[in-house]
C-alpha positions in Angstrom: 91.0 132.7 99.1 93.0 129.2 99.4 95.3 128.7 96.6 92.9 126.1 95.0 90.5 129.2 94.6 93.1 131.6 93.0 93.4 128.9 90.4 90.0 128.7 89.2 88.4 132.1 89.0 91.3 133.8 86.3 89.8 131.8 83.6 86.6 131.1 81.2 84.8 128.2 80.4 82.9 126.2 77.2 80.7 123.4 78.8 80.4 120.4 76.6 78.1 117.4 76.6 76.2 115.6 74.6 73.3 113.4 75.0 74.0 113.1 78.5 77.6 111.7 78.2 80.7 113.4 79.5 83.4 114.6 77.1 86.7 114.5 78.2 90.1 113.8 76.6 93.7 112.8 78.0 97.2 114.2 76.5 100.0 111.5 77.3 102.7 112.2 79.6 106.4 113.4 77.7 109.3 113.7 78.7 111.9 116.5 78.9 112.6 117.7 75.0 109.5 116.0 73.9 105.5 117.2 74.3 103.2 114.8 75.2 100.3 113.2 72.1 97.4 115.2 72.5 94.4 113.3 71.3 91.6 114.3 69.0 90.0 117.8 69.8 86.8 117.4 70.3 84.0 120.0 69.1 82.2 122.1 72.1 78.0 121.7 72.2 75.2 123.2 73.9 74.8 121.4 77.7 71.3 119.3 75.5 70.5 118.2 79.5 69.0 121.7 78.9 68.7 122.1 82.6 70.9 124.2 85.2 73.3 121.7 87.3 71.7 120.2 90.0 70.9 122.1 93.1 74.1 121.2 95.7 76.3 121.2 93.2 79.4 122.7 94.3 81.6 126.1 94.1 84.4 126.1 91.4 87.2 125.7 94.1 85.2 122.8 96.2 84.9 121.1 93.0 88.5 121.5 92.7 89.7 120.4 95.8 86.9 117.6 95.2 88.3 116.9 92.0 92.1 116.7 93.5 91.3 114.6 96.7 89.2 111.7 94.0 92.3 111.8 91.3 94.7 110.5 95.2 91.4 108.2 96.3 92.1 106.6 92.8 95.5 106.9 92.7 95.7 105.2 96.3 93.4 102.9 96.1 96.0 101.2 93.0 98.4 101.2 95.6 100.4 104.6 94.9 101.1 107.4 96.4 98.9 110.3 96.7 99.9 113.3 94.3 101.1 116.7 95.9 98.9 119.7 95.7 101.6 121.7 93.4 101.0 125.6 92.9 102.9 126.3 89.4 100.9 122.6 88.1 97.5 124.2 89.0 98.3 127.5 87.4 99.3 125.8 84.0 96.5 124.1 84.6 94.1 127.7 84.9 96.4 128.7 81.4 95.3 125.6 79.6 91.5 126.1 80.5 91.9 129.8 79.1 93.0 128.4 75.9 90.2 125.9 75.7 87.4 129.0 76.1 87.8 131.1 72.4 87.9 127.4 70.4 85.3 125.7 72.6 87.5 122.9 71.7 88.8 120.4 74.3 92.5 120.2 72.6 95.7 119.9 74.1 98.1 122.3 73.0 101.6 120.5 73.5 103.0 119.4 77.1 106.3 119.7 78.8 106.9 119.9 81.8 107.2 123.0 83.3 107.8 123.2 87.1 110.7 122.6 89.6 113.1 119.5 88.4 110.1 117.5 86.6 110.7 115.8 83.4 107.4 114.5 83.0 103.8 116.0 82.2 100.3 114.9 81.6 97.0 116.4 81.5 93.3 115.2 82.0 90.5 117.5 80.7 86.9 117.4 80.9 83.4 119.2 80.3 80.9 118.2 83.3 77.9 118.8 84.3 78.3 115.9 86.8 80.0 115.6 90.9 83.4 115.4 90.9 83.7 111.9 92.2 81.9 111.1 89.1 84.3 113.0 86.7 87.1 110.9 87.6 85.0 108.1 88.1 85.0 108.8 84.3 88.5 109.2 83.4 89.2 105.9 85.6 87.7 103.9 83.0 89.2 105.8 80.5 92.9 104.8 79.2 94.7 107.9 78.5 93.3 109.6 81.9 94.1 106.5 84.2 97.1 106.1 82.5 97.9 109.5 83.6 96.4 109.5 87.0 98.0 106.0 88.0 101.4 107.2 86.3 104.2 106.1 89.3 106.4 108.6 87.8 104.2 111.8 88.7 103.9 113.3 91.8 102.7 116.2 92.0 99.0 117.8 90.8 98.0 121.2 90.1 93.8 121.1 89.0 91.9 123.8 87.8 88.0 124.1 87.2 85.8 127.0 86.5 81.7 126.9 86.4 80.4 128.2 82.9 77.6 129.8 82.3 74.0 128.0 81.7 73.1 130.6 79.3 76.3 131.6 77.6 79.0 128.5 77.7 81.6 130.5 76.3 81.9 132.5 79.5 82.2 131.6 83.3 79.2 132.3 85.4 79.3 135.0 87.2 77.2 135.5 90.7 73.8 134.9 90.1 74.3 132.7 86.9 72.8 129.8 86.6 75.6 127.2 86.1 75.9 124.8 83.2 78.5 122.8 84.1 82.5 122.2 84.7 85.3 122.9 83.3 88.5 121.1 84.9 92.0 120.9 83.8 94.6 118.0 86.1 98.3 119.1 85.5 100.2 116.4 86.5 104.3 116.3 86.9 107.1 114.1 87.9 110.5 112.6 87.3 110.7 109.8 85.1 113.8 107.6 84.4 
């Protein structure tokens, strides 16, 4: 198991969407002594799609890895540097995601940053039941998750995501399970001024 792996399977997962649209919400970077806004929660649903994900749709730790390698295409493609895979960012992220899973609410519990010398934090979190390119196709033309994905002072990103169950969003599938959708958590760190 690659590291990206060990950070998705110690957690649950609540799917959300509605009508078809992906939910997602951003918590704004702080700084050292100070956690970052969280925005709105935002109440958990039943997947109404009221299918299974589409057949191909990937593994929790592809759609990870997927996930991480679409936040640097964007990041990149604005003319920054790629983030760094960062262990201790993708296991806050995995903590985060465990707190989302009794609520079923996509909150942000106050951020500071919490590995090596960084003085900076944000999070992106979202309920999919779409690719990863598409999920951060999503928080690209969203302000508080391009904010944080195009932020010069981060560099480093620890993701999480775990696959819920169709039948039972409150849990993560297990073999055999039909999957409902994604839950993904970006950690992202840095020095700022």
């Amino acid at each position: 198991m690659d590291k990206r792996s060990a950070a998705t399977t110690a957690v649950g997962v609540a799917l959300m969407c509605a009508g078809g649209v992906l939910f997602f919400v951003s918590c704004t970077a702080g700084t050292a002594g100070t956690a970052g806004r969280a925005s709105a929660p935002v109440e958990n649903t039943a997947n109404v799609a009221g299918q299974p994900v589409p057949a191909g749709f990937p593994a929790a730790d592809v759609y990870t890895q997927q996930v991480f390698d679409n936040t640097n295409a964007a990041r990149t493609g604005q003319g920054l540097p790629a983030l760094t895979w960062d262990d201790c960012a993708a296991a806050l992220a995995a903590q985060r995601i465990a707190i989302i899973l009794p609520t079923g609410r996509l909150e942000h519990p106050p951020l500071a940053a919490g590995c090596g010398d960084a003085n900076t934090a944000g999070e992106n979190l979202g309920h999919s039941i779409y690719m990863p390119s598409e999920l951060v196709d999503a928080w690209m033309n969203s302000a508080g998750h391009r904010a944080n994905i195009v932020d010069p002072n981060f560099r480093v990103l620890g993701v999480a995501c775990v696959a819920s169950a169709f039948d039972d969003s409150s849990r993560a599938a297990l073999k055999g399970d039909a999957v409902g959708g994604m839950l993904c958590s970006e950690i992202f760190e840095g020095t700022a001024p």
